[in-house]
N, C-alpha and C positions, 0 to 999 in steps of 0.2 A: 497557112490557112486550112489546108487539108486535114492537116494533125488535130486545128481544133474542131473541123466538123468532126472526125473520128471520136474527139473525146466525147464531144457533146453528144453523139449519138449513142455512144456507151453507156454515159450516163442518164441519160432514156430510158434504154436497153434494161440498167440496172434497177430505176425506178419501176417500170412496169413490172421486176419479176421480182422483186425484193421489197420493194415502198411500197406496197399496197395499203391504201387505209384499214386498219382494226377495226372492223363491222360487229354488230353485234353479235355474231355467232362465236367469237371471242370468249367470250366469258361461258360458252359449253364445251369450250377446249378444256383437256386436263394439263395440269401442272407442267406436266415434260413438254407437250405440244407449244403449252403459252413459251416456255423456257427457252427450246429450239427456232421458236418463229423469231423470238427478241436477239436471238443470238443471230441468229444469218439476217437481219434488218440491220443488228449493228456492226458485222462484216461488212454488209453493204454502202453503211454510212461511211466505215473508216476507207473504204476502197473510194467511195467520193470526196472525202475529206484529202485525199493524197492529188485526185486530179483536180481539187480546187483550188490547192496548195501548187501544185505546178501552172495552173492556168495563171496566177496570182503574182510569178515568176517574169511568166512570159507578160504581162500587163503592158502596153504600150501609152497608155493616160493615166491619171487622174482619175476620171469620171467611170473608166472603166476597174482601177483598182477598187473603187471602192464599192462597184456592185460587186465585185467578187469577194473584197472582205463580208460583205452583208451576206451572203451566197456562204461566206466559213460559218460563220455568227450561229445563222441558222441554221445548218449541219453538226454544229460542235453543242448548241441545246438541244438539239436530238437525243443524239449521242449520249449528253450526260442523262436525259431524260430517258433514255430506255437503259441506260448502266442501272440508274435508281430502282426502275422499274424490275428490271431483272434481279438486285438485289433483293427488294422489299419483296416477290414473290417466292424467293427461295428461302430467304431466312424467313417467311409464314409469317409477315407484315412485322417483323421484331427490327428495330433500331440495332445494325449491325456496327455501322459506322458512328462515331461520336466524335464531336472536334475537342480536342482538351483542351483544358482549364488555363486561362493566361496568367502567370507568375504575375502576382501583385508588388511590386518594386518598391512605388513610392505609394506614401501616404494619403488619402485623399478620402475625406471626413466623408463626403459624400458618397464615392463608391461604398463607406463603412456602414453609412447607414441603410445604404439601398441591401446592400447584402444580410443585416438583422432584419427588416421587415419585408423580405425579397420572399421568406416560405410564404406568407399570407399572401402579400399582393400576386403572388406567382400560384396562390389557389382561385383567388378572386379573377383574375384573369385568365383563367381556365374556361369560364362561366363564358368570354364573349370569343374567346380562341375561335373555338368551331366555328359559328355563326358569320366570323369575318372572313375567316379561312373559305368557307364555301361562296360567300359574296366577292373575294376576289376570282375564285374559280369564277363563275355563272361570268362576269367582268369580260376577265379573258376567256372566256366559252364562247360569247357573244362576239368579242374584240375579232380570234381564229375563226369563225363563221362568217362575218361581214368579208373578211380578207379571203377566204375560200370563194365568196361568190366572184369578188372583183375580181382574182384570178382565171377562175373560168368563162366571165365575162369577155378577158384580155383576150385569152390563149381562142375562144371563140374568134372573137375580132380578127387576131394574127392569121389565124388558119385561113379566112377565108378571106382577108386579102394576099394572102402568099399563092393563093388557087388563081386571082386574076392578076399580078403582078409577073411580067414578062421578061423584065429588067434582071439578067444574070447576077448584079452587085446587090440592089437590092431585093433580090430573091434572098441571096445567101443571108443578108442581114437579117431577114424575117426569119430565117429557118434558127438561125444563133437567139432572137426574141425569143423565139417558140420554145426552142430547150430551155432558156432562162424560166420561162415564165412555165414552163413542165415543172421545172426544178419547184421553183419558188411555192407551185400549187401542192404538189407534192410534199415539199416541210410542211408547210402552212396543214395539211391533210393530217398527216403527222402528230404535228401538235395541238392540233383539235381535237385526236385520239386520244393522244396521254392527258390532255386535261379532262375529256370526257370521262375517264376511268379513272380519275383521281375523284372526281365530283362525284359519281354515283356512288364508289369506296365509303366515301366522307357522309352520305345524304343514308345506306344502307345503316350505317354504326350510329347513326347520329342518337344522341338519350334524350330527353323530355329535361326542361331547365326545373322542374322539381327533383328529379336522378340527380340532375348536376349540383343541385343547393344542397340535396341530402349528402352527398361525398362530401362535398366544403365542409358542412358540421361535421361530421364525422369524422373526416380524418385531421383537421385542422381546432375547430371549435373545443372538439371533446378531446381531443388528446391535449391539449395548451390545458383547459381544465381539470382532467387528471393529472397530468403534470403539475401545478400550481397545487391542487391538492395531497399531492405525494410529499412536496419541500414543506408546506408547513407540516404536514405529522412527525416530518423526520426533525424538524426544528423543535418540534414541543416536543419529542419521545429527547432530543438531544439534552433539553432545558431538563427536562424529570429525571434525566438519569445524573447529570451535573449536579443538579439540586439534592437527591438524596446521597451521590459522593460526599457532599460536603457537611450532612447533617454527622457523618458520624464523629468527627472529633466534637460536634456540639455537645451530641449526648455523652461523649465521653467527658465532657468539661460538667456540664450537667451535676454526673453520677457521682462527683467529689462534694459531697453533702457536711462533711467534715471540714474541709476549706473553706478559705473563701474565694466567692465566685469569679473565676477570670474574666471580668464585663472586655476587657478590650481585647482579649482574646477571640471570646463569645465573636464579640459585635467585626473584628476583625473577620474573620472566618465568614458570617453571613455575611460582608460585603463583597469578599472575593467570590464567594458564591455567585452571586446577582451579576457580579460584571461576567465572570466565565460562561454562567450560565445563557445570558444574553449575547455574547461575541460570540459563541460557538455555534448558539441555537441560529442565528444569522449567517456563521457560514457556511452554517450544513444547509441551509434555503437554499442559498446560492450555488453550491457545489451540486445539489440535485437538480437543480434548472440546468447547469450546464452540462452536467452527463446527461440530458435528454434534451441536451442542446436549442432549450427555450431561449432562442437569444434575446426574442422581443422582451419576453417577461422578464430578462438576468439584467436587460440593460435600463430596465425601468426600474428595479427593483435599488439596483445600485446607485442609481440615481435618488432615489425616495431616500437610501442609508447615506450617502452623502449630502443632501441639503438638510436631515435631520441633524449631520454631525456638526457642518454651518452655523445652523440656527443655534446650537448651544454654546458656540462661539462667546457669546455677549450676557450668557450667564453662570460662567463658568466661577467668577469671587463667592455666588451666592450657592453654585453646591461644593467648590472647596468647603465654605463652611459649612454643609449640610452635611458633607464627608465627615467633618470632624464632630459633628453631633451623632452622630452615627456610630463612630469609634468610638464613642463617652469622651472625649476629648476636648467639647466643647464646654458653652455655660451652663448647658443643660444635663443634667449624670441620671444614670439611671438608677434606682431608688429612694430619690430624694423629691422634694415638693415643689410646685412650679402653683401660680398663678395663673388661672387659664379664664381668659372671659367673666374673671371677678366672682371664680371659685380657687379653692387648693385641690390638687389632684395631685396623687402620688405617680412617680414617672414609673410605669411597671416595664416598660418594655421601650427600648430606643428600637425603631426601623425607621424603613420607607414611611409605612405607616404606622406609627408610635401608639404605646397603648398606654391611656391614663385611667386611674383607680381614685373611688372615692367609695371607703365603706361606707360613710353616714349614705350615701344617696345609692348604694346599693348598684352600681352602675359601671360602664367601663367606655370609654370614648376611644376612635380609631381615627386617629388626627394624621394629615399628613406634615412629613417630617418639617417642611415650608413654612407650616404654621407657630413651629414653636422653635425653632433652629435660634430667633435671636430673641430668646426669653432667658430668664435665669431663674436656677434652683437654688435652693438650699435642704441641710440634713433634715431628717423629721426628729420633732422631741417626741421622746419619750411618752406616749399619753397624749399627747397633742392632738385636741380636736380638729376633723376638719373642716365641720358646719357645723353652725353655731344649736342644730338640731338636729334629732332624729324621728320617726315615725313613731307615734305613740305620745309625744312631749308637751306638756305644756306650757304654752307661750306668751308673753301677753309685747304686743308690734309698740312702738314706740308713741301710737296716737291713740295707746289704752284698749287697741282692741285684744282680746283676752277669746283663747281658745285649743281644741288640742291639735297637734301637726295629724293629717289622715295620708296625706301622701306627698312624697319631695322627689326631684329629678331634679338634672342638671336645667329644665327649661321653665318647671312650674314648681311651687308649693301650695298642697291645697288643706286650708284649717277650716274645722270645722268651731262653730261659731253659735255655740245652742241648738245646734240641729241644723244649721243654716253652711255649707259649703262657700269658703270662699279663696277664688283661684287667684294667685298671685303667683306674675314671674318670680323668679330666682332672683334676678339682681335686684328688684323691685322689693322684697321680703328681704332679702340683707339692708339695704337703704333705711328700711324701717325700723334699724336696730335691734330685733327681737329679741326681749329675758324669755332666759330657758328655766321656767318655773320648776320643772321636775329635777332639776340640781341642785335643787335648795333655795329657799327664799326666805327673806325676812320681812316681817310685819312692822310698820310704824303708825302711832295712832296717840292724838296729842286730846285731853281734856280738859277742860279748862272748870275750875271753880269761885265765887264769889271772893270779890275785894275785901269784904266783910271776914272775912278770915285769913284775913291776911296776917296777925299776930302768932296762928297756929301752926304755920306753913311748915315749922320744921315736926309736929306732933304729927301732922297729916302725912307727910310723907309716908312712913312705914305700914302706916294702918292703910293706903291706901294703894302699898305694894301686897300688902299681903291678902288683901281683899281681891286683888286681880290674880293673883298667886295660886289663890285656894280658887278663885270659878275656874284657872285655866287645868287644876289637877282633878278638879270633877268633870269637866269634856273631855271628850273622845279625841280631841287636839295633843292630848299632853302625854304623850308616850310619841309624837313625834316633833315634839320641841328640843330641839338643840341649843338655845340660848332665850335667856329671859333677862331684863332689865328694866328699872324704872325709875324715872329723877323728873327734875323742877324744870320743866324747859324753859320757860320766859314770862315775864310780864308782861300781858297783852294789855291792849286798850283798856278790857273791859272786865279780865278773868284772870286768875294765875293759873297757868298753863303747866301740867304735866305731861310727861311724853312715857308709853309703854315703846319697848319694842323686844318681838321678840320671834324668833329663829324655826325655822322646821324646816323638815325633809320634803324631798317631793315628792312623796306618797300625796298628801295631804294639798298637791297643788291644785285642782278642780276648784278646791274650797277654799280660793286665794280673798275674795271677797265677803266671801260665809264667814271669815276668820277675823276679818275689818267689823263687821256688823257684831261679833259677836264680843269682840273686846270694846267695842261701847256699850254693849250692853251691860256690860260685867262693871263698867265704871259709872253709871248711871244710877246701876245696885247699889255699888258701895255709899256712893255721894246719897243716897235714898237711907242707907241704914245708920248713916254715921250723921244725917242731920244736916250736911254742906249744900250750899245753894250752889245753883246752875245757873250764871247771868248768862242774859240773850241780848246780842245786838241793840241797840236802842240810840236816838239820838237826843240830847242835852242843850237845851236853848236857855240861854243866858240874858236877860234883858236887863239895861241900863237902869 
């Protein structure tokens, strides 16, 4: 019993000249002073730490070990709290100590995924760090404050009934309270220090939550952004430099002008292109995300190329054959004629996107390969028109309307019509059959003369060809007549009918009806100079 009032008194002894609470005049200490005081506080804790450790030994209960373990507890958080302290003041508030990184063993999707998007959440949680951090301090600031009072509340109380307590046994007991409860005011005093000077630390450095959001962008927002911007330039400078490697054997296939064209060479060469160019220009994206170790952006990225690669899963029959249109291998070759939306268009060029030619319409269409992959070609002849017109022509539609082409595209034709513009679709203007008068036409035109000379019919023939013969060599028609003819067409009702017909160029086509008008005239003359009647329509009633 001796030995423990001894200790207890010592550890008294050591509290008053060692445990003194860190008052404010603290922080006008210099460095060394702060250094030296943490250092002989924590001699003194380790020198209590050893007679708590021996009291703990000698422990006779239960109830008694275990205020003596509470009694370590609270000297061994000291302890480390003034170690920290003394550390973080000497290395000049710098993280000296760091616990290392745990060897990831086994596989676990989820730590996988906390660790890609662990930089951002680990910036955004930056933002309420502080503000928690100080609210558990102020917590336990209040928590060691309330305990401080009831402390010296106690040790109040102890003292002065230990002054009228007369009793030898429980004298001593009180006097053993009293150093427990020295002890306990003392930690408690303690650690109301070190969180005091963690808090005020924390409340001096603290930034404005507009500081904290500007770092967030800054260091997080705009660099994911320039990064993101750095893989595609290097993806497209990848594609361009791929892309012109592969032009040069084209032009060298090109330059053999004397040959003939290597199309499946050509069109092989541009496809190897497009896939190299594309596979590469992807994984140069991806290889600069991860040398700036974007892992959020590399794992989204790879994600977005794999369910693209998916989805082409289930169309892959329809660009095998678009492959093979591509190579010239399909039904479709490239310089020969294809059918397209109920024009002929020349195949000039097989690609992704295919390029169709139509001289008459003056025009070139840029179709994608999809759209004509399951159509078929054939050669071009020779001369072979591919619209049944051209700009300048004249035409007459199959409902007699008569006029010259002013302008054609693959969407409209528009004829002009005496001065009067009229717009007609394309397929609507083929439907309508249109003769191309400026390629030549022929004239037919039937006259008919009286029944009453009908004995003469074979005399009249000749005089009546050569009567239309001589008016057509005195018109301005007959330097572009290519054929002339005239015989007995039939026996009508009412007339015997001959037929002229006869052939020109289409210079002369404007004047397709000037040319009708003008060979009745010429036969009206004749039949006038030669004496022959002209019967007219009439009806004949016959009575019983």
């Amino acid at each position: 019993m001796i030995i423990r009032v001894l200790a207890i008194l010592t550890v008294c002894l050591s509290f008053s000249v060692f445990a003194q609470p860190i008052d404010e005049t603290t922080s006008e200490l210099t460095i060394e002073e702060r250094l030296v005081s943490i250092h002989e506080t924590l001699d003194a804790k380790k020198a209590e730490k050893k007679i708590i450790n021996e009291r703990l030994k000698d422990a006779s209960s239960i109830l008694q070990e275990r205020q003596i373990k509470e009694e370590l507890a609270a000297v061994e958080d000291i302890i480390q709290g003034l170690e920290e302290e003394f550390v973080t003041i000497a290395a000049g508030k710098a993280k000296l100590y760091v616990e290392p990184t745990p060897i990831k063993e086994e596989f676990d999707w989820r730590k996988d995924l906390q660790a890609i998007v662990e930089p951002l959440l680990g910036q955004m949680r930056d933002l309420s760090e502080r503000p928690r951090k100080i609210e558990e301090l102020e917590t336990e600031q209040a928590l060691w404050e309330s305990r401080v009072d009831e402390l010296t509340k106690a040790l109040e109380s102890l003292n002065e009934n230990q002054n009228i307590v007369s009793d030898k046994r429980v004298s001593q007991k009180l006097k053993e309270l009293v150093a427990s409860a020295n002890s306990r005011l003392t930690s408690a005093k303690q650690k109301l220090t070190l969180t005091n000077n963690e808090l005020n630390t924390l409340l001096e450095t603290e930034n404005p939550l507009w500081e904290n959001l500007g770092t967030i962008l800054k260091t997080t927002v705009v660099s994911m952004l320039l990064h993101l911007l750095l893989a595609f330039l290097s993806a497209m400078l990848i594609y361009q430099i791929i892309s012109f490697l592969c032009k040069i054997p084209i032009w060298i296939i090109n330059k053999r002008k004397t040959q003939r064209r290597l199309v499946l060479a050509e069109r092989l060469i541009s496809l190897t292109k497009r896939f190299l160019s594309i596979s590469c220009a992807t994984l140069g994206y991806l290889v600069v995300l991860y040398a700036f170790s974007e892992w959020l952006l590399l794992v989204i990225s790879v994600l977005v190329v794999v369910a693209a690669l998916i989805s082409l899963k289930d169309a892959i029959p329809q660009y095998l054959v678009e492959i093979r249109t591509v190579l010239n291998l399909g039904s479709v070759r490239q310089g020969e004629v294809i059918k397209f939306e109920g024009i002929q268009w020349i195949v000039q060029e097989i690609d992704i996107y295919s390029r169709l030619h139509n001289p008459a319409l003056d025009t070139e269409l840029r179709i994608p390969i999809t759209h004509i992959a399951d159509l078929h070609s054939r050669p071009l002849q020779k001369g072979e028109p591919l619209f049944p017109t051209k700009v300048g022509d004249v035409v007459m539609l199959e409902d007699n309307a008569f006029g010259k082409v002013k302008r054609q595209s693959p969407e409209t034709v528009h004829v002009d019509f005496g001065g009067s513009i009229y717009h007609y679709q394309t397929s609507q203007f083929l439907e309508r059959r249109p003769r191309n008068l400026s390629n030549g036409f022929t004239v037919y035109e039937v006259f008919g003369i009286d029944y009453s000379h009908q004995a003469d019919i074979n005399e009249i023939l000749p005089v009546f060809k050569k009567a239309i013969l001589d008016a057509l060599k005195a018109s301005p028609y007959n330097e572009h007549k290519t054929y002339f003819g005239f015989e007995f067409d039939k026996a009508a009702a009412s007339s015997l009918d001959y037929k002229v017909i006869v052939g020109f160029t289409g210079a002369v086509a404007e004047d397709y009806f000037r040319i009708h008008r003008f060979l009745q005239k010429a036969a009206v003359d004749a039949a006038n100079a030669n004496g022959w009647g002209i019967p007219f329509q009439q009806i004949t009633v016959h009575q019983a």
